[in-house]
C-alpha positions in Angstrom: 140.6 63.0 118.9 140.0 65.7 116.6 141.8 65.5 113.2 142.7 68.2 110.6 143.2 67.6 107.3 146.3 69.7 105.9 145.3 71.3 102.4 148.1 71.7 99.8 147.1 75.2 98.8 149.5 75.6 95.7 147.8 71.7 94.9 144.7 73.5 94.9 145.6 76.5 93.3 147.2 74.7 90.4 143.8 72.9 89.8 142.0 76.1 89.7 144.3 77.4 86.9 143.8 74.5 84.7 140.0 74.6 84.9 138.7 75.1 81.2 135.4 77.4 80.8 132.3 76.2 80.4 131.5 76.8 76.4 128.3 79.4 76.4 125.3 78.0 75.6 123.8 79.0 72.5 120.0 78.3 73.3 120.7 80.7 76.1 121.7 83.6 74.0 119.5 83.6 71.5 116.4 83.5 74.7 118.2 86.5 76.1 118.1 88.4 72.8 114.2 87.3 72.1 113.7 88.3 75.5 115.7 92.1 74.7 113.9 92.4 71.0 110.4 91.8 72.1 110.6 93.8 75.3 111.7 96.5 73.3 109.1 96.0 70.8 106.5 96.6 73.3 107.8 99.4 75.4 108.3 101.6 71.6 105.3 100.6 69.7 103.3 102.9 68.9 100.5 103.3 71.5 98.1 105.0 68.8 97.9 101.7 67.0 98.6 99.1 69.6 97.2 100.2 73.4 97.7 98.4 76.1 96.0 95.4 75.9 96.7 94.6 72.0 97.5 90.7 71.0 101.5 89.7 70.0 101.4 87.0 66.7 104.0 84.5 68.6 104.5 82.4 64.8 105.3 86.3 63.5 107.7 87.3 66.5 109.2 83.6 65.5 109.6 84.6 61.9 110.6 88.3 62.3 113.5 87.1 65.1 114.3 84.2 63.0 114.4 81.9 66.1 112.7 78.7 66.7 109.5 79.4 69.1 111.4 78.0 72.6 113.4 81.1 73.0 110.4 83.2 71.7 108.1 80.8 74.2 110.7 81.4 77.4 111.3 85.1 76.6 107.1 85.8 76.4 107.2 84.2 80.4 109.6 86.0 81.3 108.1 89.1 79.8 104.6 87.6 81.6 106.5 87.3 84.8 107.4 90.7 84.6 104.4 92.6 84.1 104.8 93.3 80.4 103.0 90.7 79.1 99.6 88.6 79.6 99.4 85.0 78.6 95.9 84.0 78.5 94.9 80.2 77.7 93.2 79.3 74.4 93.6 83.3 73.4 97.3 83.9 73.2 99.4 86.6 74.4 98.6 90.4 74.6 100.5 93.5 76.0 100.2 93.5 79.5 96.9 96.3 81.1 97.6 98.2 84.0 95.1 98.7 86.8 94.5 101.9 88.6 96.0 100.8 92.0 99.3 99.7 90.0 100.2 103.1 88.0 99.2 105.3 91.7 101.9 102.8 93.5 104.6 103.1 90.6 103.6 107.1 90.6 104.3 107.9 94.3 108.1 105.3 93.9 108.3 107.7 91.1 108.2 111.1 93.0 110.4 109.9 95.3 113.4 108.4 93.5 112.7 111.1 90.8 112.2 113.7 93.2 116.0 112.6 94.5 117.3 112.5 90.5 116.8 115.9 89.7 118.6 116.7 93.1 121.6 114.9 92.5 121.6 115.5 88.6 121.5 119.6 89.1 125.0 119.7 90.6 126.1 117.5 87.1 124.5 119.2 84.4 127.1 121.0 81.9 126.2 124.2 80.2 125.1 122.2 77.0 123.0 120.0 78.3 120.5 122.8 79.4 120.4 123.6 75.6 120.1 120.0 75.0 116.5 119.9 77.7 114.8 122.8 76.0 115.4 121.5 72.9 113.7 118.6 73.8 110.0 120.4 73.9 111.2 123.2 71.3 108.4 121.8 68.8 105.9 122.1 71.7 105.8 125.2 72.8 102.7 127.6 71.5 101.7 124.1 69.5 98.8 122.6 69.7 99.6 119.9 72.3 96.2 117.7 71.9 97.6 117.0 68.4 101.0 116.0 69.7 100.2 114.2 72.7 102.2 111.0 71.5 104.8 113.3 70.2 105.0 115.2 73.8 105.3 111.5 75.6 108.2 110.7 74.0 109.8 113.6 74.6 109.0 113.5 78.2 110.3 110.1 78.7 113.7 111.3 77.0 113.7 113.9 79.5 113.0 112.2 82.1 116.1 109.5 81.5 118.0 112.1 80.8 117.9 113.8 84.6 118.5 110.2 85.8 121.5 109.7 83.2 122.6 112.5 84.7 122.7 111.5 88.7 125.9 109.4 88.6 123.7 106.9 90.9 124.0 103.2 89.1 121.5 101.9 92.3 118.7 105.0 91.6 119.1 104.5 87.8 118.5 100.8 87.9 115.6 101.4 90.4 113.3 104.4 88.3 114.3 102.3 84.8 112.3 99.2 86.4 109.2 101.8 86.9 110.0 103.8 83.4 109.3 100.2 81.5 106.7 99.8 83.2 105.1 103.3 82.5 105.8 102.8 79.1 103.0 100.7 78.9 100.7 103.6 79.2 102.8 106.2 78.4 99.6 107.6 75.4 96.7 106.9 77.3 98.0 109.0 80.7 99.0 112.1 78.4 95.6 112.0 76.7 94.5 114.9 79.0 95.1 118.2 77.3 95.5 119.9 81.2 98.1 117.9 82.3 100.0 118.2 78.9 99.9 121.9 79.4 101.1 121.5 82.9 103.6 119.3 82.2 105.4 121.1 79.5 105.2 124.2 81.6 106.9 122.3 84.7 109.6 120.9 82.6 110.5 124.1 81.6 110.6 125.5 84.9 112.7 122.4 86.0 115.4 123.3 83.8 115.5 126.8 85.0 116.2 125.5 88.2 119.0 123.2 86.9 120.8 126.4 85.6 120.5 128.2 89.0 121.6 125.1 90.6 119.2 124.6 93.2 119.0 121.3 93.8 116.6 121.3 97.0 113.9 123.7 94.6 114.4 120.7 91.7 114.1 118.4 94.1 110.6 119.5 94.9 109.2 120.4 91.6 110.2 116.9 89.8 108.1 115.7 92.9 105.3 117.8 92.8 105.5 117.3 89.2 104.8 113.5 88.6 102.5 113.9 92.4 99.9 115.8 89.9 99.7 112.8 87.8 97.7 111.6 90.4 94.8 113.3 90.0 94.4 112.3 86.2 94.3 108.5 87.4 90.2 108.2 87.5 90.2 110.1 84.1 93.0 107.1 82.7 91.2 104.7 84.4 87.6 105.4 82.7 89.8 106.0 79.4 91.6 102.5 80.5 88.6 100.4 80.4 87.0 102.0 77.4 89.6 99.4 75.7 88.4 96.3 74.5 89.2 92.9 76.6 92.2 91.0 75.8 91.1 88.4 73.5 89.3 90.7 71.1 91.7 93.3 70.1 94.4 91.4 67.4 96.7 93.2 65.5 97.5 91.0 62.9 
């Protein structure tokens, strides 16, 4: 015979009310907020002075934070497991490289996701905020741009977000931010070709034209077309990429 045990629901519900939270652990915190400060260290330092590749002082992160090294240690794998960072034995810890096939993968997710972005952003945009793109490459504009190429990638990323901002589309945004962090990374050494600097600031331009007019399918296109033309620049990066010393050597203490 089959018996059922007979649950006394406001029994159970009683005990669920009187349930006390679990206090937050401290440790915890202070590795997520390593793990936030150091990430953000390495996607805005300046390229110029630390390329990809460059060595991270763990005792100075420790001392700068004002942590003890475990959260420093936990947030540096997690950063490793990521991509962001490289943790070689007996050397230390250095800014994580990219290789050719990796930036042509996260260039064609780009043109897609991107390529959707500027569709769904067009029908969004206010009047001020097409004041608010041009002013973004102002300063660029009958410059000289090989002077200004770190300048010019800044402002592209900020544009970039800004269209994706823009789409109302929490899934896409979380999607092209993963990629964005991880372009980061190379952000000065793919803009270091005075062609595509010209090309790209002549594109963005035209992208917010097409914003104004509201045509979403034409913006569509171009933002694809757009980041697709990166592509040919990759055996350029990549001669430029390896022209970098191994990690191990460069330190930036």
């Amino acid at each position: 015979m089959i018996r059922c045990r007979m649950i006394d629901m406001d029994s159970q519900a009683t005990k669920q009310l009187t349930m006390q939270p679990k206090p937050i652990d401290s440790h915890l915190r202070l590795s997520e907020m390593a793990y936030e400060a150091i990430k953000e260290y390495i996607l805005t330092a300046d390229l110029r002075h630390q390329p990809p590749g460059s060595r991270l002082d763990e005792k100075q992160l420790v001392k700068s934070l004002k942590v003890s090294r475990t959260p420093v240690r936990e947030a540096i794998n997690r950063l490793a497991a990521e991509g962001f960072l490289e943790v070689i034995a007996y050397r230390g810890v250095f800014t994580a490289r990219k290789e050719k096939k990796d930036i042509l993968s996260i260039l064609l997710v780009r043109a897609t996701l991107e390529g959707m972005a500027a569709r769904l952003a067009t029908a969004n945009f206010r009047n001020a905020d097409f004041s608010t793109m041009r002013e973004m490459f102002t300063a660029f504009i009958d410059a000289p741009l090989h002077e200004l190429r770190y300048e010019f990638s800044l402002a592209n990323i900020r544009f970039h977000e800004f269209i994706l901002e823009h789409t109302d589309c929490g899934t896409l945004i979380g999607m092209a931010k993963t990629l964005f962090d991880h372009m980061r990374l190379i952000r000065f050494v793919t803009s270091a070709f005075l062609p595509r600097l010209q090309s790209a600031l002549t594109q963005h331009l035209e992208l917010i034209d097409l914003f104004e007019k509201r045509e979403p399918e034409a913006a569509e296109k171009l933002m694809r077309s757009h980041i697709e033309e990166s592509v040919q620049f990759i055996d350029e990066w990549d001669k430029a990429h390896r022209d970098f010393p191994s990690p191990g050597i460069v330190s930036q203490d």
